[in-house]
N, C-alpha and C positions, 0 to 999 in steps of 0.2 A: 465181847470183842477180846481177844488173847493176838497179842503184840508179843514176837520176841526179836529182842537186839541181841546180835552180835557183834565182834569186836575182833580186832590183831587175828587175824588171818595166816597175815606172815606165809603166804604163798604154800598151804597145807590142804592138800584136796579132799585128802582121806578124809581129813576131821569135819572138814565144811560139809562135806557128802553126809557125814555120820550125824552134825548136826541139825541138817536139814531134813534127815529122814525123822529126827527125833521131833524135832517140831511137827511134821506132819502130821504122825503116831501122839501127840499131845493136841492135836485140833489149833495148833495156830493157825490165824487167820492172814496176819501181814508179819512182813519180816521188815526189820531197818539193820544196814551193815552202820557200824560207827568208825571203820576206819582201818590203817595199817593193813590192807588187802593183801599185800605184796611185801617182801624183802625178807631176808631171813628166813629161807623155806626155799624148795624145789621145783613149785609149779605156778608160777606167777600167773603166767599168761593162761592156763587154766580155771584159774580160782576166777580172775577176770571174767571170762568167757563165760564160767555157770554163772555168776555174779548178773550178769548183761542179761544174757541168757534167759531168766527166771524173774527177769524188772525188779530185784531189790534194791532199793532207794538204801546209796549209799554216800557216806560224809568222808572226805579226806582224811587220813591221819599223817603223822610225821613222815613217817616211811614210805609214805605213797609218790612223793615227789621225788625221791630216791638224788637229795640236794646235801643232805647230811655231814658227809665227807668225814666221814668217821675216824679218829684219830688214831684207833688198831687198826693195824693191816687187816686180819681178822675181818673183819665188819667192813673196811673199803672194799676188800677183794670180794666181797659176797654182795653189795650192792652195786658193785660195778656188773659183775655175772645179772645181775638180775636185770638192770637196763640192757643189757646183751640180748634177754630170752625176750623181749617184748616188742611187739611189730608198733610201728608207731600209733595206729589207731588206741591201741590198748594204753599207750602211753599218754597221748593227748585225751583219753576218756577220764584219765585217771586224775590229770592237773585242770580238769574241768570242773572236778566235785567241790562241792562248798565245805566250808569249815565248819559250818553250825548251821542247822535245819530246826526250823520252830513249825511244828503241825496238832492242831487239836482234835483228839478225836472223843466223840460223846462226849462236850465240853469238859476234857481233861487235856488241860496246853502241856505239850511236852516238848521242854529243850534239848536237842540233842549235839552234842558234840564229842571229839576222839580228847582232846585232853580237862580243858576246859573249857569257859566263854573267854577267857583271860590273855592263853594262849593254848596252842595247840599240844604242846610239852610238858603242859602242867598236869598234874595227877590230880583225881578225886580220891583223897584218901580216907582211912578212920582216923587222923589225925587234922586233916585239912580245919580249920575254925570255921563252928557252924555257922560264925555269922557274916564269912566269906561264902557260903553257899547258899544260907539266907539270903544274902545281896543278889547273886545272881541269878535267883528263882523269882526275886521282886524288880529286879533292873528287867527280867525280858516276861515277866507278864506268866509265868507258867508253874504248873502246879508239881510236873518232876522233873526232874536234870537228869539224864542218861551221860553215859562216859563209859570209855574203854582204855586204855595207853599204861597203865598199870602191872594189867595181866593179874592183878589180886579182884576177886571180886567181892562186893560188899551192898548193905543197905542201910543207908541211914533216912530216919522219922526226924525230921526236925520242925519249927514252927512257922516255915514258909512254905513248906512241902516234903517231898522227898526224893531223896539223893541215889543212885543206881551207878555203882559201876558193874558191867557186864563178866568184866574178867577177859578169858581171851579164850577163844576155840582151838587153839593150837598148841600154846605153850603156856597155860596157867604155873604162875609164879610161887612159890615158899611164901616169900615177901618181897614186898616191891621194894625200888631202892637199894638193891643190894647186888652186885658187882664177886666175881659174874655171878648171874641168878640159879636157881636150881627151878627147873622146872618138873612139874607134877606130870604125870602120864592121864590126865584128863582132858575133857573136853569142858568151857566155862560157857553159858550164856545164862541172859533172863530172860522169863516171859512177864509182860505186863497184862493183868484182866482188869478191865473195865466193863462195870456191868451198873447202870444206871446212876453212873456218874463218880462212883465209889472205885475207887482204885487198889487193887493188893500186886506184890511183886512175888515171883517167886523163882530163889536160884536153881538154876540147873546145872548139873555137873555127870559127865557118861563117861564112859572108859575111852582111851585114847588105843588107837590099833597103830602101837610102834611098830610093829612088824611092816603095814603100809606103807608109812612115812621112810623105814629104813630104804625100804624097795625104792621108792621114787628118788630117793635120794642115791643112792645107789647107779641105778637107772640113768642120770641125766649127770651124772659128774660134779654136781656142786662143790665148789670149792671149801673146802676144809672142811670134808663132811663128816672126818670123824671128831673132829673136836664141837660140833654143831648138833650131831646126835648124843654128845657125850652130855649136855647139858640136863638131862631129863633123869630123875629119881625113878628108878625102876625097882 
C-alpha cells in the first residue's frame, strides 16, 4: 500500500496537477490532502473542483475557512479576492472538512492533521519536543502523525512512532517561521508504504513550473501578484 499526503495547496493547479501526475507515475495507491487547499494562489475554485473531482479525502487547514483577517493589507486583500472567486458550494464543502482524521490502514493507525492535534496553527517542527509528539501519537492511539502548515518538510523516528510533515506542493519554505518567507521553486509531498505492517516514509520533492503559475496568475488578476510571485527563489 503507498499513501501520499499532501499539503498548502494555496489555490496552485499547476503544481497539484504536477503532483498528482507524479504520484500516479510512483504507483500511489490513495492520496490524503492535509489542508490549506485555498488562499494565497490564483485558482481556488479549481484546486477545489479536481480536489472533489478525484474523492481525495481532505482535512481543513487554517486558510480554508478564509476567517483569518490578516493584519497586512497584503494578505487581507488576497483572502478577500479568494472568497470573491468561490461559488458558495465550494465554500460550504470547505467549512465542512474536519480538523483531524484518524484512519488505519494494514494495522498502521495514522493521525492526520494541517497543524497539529493541539491546534490547527501549530507547526510540526525539528524543534517541536519529542515528548509533545510522543503525547500525541499515545493520546490518539496511532502509530504516525502526518501534518502540513509549515511548508518545511521533515521526518522524525521517535519512541512512540513517527512524525511526517509533508511540506507544501506550492510554495515549500527556506524555513519555517520566518517573515516574509522565501520560497523554493519546488513541489513537497510524502509517500507512505506499508507493506505487512512495517512502515517506511519517503520525501518527495519535483520541480515547480513557475512559468505556469506566473500565467495563471497573470491570467485572473490576483491582487498583488507581483509582490506574491516575488516570494519564490529562482
Amino acid at each position: 500500500m503507498r499513501i501520499a499526503f499532501i499539503s498548502d495547496l494555496h489555490s496552485c493547479l499547476s503544481s497539484l496537477e504536477d503532483v498528482l501526475l507524479d504520484c500516479d507515475q510512483r504507483g500511489v495507491d490513495k492520496i490524503y490532502c492535509l489542508g490549506d487547499v485555498i488562499d494565497m494562489g490564483p485558482e481556488p475554485e479549481q484546486v477545489i473542483a479536481k480536489l472533489r473531482g478525484l474523492n481525495i479525502t481532505t482535512i481543513r487547514g487554517n486558510h480554508d475557512s478564509l476567517d483569518e483577517n490578516p493584519e497586512l493589507p497584503f494578505l487581507r486583500d488576497i483572502e478577500d479576492w479568494t472568497r470573491a472567486q468561490l461559488t458558495e458550494d465550494s465554500y460550504q464543502w470547505l467549512q465542512s472538512l474536519p480538523t483531524i482524521l484518524i484512519e488505519e490502514v494494514e494495522q498502521v493507525r495514522l493521525l492526520m492533521v494541517h497543524g497539529s492535534p493541539d491546534a490547527i496553527t501549530e507547526g510540526l517542527l525539528a524543534e517541536t519536543p519529542s515528548e509533545k509528539i510522543n503525547a500525541w501519537l499515545e493520546q490518539h492511539d496511532a502509530n504516525i502523525i502526518l501534518a502540513g502548515h509549515t511548508h518545511v518538510p521533515l521526518v522524525r523516528h521517535l519512541r512512540a512512532g513517527i512524525a511526517v510533515n509533508t511540506g507544501s506542493t506550492s510554495i515549500p519554505f527556506a524555513e519555517a517561521n520566518v517573515i516574509p518567507p522565501t520560497g523554493l521553486p519546488y513541489s513537497d509531498y510524502a509517500i507512505l508504504e506499508i507493506r505487512g505492517g512495517i512502515s517506511s516514509v519517503e520525501q518527495i520533492r519535483i520541480p515547480m513550473n513557475y512559468e505556469a503559475l506566473l500565467n495563471a496568475v497573470e491570467k485572473v488578476k490576483m491582487p498583488h501578484a507581483r509582490a506574491f510571485m516575488g516570494t519564490w527563489q529562482r
